[in-house]
N, C-alpha and C positions, 0 to 999 in steps of 0.2 A: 504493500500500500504506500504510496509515494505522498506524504504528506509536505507541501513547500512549509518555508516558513510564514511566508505572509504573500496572501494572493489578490492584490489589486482589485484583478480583473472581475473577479467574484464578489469582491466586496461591493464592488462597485454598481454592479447588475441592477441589482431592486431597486435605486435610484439613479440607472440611468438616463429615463425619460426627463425627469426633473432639472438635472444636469445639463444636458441639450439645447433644453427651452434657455434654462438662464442662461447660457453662455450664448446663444443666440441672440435671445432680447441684448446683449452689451454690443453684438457685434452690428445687431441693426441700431442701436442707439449712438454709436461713433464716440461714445464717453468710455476711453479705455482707463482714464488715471482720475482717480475721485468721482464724485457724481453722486447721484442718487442708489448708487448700486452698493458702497462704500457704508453711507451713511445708513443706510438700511440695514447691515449687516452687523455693524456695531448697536445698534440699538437692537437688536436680536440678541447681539451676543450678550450683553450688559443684561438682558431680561432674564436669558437662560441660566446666567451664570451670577444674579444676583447680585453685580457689580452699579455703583450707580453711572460708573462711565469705562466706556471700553473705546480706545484707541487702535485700528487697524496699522498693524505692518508689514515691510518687505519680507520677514521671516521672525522665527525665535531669536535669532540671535541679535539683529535690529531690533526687536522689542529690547533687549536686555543693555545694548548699546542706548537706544532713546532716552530708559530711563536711567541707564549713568548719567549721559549727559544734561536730563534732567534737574536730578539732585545733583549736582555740578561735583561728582569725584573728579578729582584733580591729581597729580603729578605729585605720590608722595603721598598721598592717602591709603588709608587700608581697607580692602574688602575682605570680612573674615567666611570661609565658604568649605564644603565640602572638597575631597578631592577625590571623589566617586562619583563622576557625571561627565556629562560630554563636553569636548575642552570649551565649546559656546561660554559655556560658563564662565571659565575663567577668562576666554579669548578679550572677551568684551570689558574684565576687568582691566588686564595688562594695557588692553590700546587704548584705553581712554590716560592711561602713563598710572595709576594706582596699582596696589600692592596688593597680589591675591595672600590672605593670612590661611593657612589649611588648619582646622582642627578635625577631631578623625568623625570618623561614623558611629554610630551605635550597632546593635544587632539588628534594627532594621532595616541597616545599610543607608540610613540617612542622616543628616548632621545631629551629630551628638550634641543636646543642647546646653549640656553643662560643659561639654570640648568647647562649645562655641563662647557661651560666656567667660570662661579664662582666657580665650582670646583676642578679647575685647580688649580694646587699648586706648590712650587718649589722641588717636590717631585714625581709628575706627568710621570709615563713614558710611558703613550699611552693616549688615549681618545678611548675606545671601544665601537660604536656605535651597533643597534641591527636593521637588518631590517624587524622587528615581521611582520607577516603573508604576507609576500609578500612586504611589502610596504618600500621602502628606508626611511632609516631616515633622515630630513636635515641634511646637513653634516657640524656638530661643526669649527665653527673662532678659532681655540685655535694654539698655539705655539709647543704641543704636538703632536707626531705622531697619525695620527690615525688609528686604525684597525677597519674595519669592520666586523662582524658577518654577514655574508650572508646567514648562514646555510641555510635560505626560503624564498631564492630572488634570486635563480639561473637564470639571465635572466630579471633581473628588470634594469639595466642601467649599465651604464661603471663603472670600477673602481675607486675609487675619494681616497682610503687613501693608508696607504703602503702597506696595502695587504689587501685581504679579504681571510675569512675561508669561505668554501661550506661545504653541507654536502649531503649526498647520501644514505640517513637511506631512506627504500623503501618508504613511506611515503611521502617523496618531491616530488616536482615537477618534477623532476630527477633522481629514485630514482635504488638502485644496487637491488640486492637480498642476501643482508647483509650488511654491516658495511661497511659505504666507506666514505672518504674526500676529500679535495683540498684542496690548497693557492691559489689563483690568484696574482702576483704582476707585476709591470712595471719593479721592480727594480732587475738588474741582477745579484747585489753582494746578495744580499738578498734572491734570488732563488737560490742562488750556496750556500749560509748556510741553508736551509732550506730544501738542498736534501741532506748536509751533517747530519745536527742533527735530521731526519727520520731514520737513519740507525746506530743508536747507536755512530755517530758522528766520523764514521769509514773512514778514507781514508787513503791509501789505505785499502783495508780488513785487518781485526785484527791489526789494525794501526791508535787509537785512539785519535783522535788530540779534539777535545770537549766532553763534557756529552750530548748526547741524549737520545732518545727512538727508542722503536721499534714501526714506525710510517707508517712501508710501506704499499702502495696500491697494493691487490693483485694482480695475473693477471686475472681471472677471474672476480672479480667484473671490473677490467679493461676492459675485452672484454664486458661485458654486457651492461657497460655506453656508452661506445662506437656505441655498438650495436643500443641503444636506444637516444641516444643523437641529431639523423635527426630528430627526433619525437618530440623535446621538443618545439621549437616554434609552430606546431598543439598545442599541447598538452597544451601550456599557451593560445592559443586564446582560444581554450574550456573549459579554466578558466575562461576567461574574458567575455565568451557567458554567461555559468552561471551565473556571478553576475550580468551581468545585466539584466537576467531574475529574479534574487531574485529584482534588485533593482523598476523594473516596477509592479511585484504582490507586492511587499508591499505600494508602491504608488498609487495602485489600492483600496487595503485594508484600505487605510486613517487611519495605528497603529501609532500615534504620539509620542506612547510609547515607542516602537524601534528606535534607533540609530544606524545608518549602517555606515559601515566602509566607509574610505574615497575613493572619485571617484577621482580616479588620472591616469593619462597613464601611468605611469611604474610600478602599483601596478600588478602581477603576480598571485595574489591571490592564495598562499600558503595554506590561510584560509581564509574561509568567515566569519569575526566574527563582531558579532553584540551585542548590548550593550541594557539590559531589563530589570524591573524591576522585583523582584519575580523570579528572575534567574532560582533558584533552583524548585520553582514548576513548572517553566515550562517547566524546563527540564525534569522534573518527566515523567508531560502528554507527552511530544515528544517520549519519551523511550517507556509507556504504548502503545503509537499508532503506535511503531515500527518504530518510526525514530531516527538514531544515533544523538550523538549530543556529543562535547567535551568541557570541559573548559580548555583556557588557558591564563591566570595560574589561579588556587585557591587560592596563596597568594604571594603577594612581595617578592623577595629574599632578602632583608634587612630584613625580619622578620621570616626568616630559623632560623629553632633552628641549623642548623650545623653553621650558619655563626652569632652565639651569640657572638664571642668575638669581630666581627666588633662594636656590642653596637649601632645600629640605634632606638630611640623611635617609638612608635607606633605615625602616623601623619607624618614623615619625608619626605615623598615621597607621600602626599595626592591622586595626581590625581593618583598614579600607585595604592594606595590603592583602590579609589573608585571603578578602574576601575575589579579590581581582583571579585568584590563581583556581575559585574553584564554579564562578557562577556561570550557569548555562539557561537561557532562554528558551524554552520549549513556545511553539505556536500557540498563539492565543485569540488571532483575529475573529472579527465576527462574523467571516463565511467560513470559520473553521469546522466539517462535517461531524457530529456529535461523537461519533463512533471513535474519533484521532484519539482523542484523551485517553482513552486505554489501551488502544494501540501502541501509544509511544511511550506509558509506564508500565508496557509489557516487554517494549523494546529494551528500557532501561534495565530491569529487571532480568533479561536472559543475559544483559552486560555482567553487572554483578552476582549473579545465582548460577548461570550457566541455563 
């Protein structure tokens, strides 16, 4: 049974008619960049996701840049953050010239919040939490603003810091058919800078009162999220059907050897990742037997060779270390066919049992 890891094509089907029409209505309307397609979409998104204002972007990782350069981090400021997530993360801390601070993860592989408050400093100018594969991180005591990283948790609980970045890389739970972002925030000076420095910090046009980017969300990735966005709560429940048909075959299986991700109500399951030993060979056999499988991450971002001059040793970050060497992403999409889940903790199981 050849199960991919994650299949587009499928997912996409049931709301492909819907799809079509929006991307059509933009393409007869000749409004590709902002418009009416743009603003409609944020004001969906804000209603869905219980934000009172949501800002559209070029992507996650534009979202996460807008709102540095938002809260004006600067050259020599500190961002304290996970170092178990994708480099976005930190990317956007280093370019804006601030200092990514790592403290480690906990066991739910997301930022430890009492890591994060010792690393809080009088230098400090966020606490950027990550909320890795679905699952919200607790959310850090600290005196620091904090930003959230939402990228893959669209849909896992309310807002709790000054903003959160989304992302909309077709692969989410959300997902455009290219490169798309957001802000979520409560706060409304903060939304009105952040839909100024999206557009090269232009107000009026060619009347440049800040330094931005070009951060705008198109109008067609607009009309498509749009489009697909009444779908997203189905579409999270048959995440959460999945895991817990993986969580009952491997309960079934008695593998004491696997470690499954945390069973929590707001977890979204982004990804279904699971924690094994012999990682790698087991990943081998999954692939030989035709089932996808991803790791994420393969190493710490304290121990990027781009982010050498930050200077963290090897052990600084233990738990985010151990965990890099053994986690494995089983399929979890929502055209995933009901029957995979025992299939591929049948597969695991002839790994380790024979």
């Amino acid at each position: 049974m050849r199960i991919p890891f994650f299949d587009m094509v499928a997912e996409l089907a049931p709301v492909r008619a819907d799809v079509d029409r929006a991307i059509a209505r933009v393409l007869d309307s000749g409004v590709f960049v902002g418009g009416d397609e743009v603003v409609g979409f944020e004001r969906a998104l804000a209603a869905a996701t219980g934000a009172r204002f949501a800002i559209g972007t070029s992507s996650g990782t534009d979202a996460l840049l807008a709102i540095g350069m938002a809260l004006g981090w600067r050259h020599g400021a500190e961002v304290v953050t996970t170092p178990l997530t994708f480099f976005a993360t930190v990317g956007a801390i280093v370019r804006l010239g601030a200092v990514p601070v790592f403290a480690d993860v906990d066991d739910r592989l997301t930022l430890d919040p009492a890591a994060a408050q010792a690393a809080v400093s009088a230098l400090t100018a966020a606490v950027l939490p990550v909320h890795l594969f679905g699952l919200p991180a607790r959310h850090p005591d600290v005196p620091a603003p904090v930003v959230e990283d939402a990228a893959q948790s669209i849909g896992a609980g309310p807002l709790r810091g000054v903003a959160a970045a989304l992302s909309f890389f077709p692969t989410k739970n959300l997902g455009a058919v290219g490169d798309a972002g957001a802000v979520l925030t409560d706060d409304e000076a903060l939304a009105d800078r952040l839909a100024l420095v999206r557009g090269h910090g232009a107000r009026p046009k060619y009347h440049h009162v800040v330094i931005g980017g070009n951060f705008r969300l198109d109008a067609i990735q607009a009309a498509v999220l749009a489009a697909k966005l009444p779908h997203l709560a189905g579409w999270t429940s048959a995440r959460r059907a999945h895991a817990a048909q993986y969580r009952a075959a491997f309960a079934a299986a008695g593998l004491d050897d696997v470690r499954l991700p945390p069973d929590e109500p707001a977890h979204v399951y982004h990804q279904f990742v699971i924690r094994v030993p012999a990682r790698d060979r087991l990943r081998a056999q999954l692939t030989a037997a035709g089932i996808g499988t991803e790791v994420y991450y393969p190493s710490p971002l304290h121990q990027a060779p781009a982010l050498a001059a930050v200077a963290y040793r090897a052990g600084a970050c233990p738990k985010a270390e151990a965990a890099c060497a053994e986690v494995l992403a089983l399929p979890i999409h929502p055209a995933l066919p009901a029957s995979a889940p025992a299939a591929i903790v049948d597969a695991i199981r002839r790994f380790y049992r024979g």
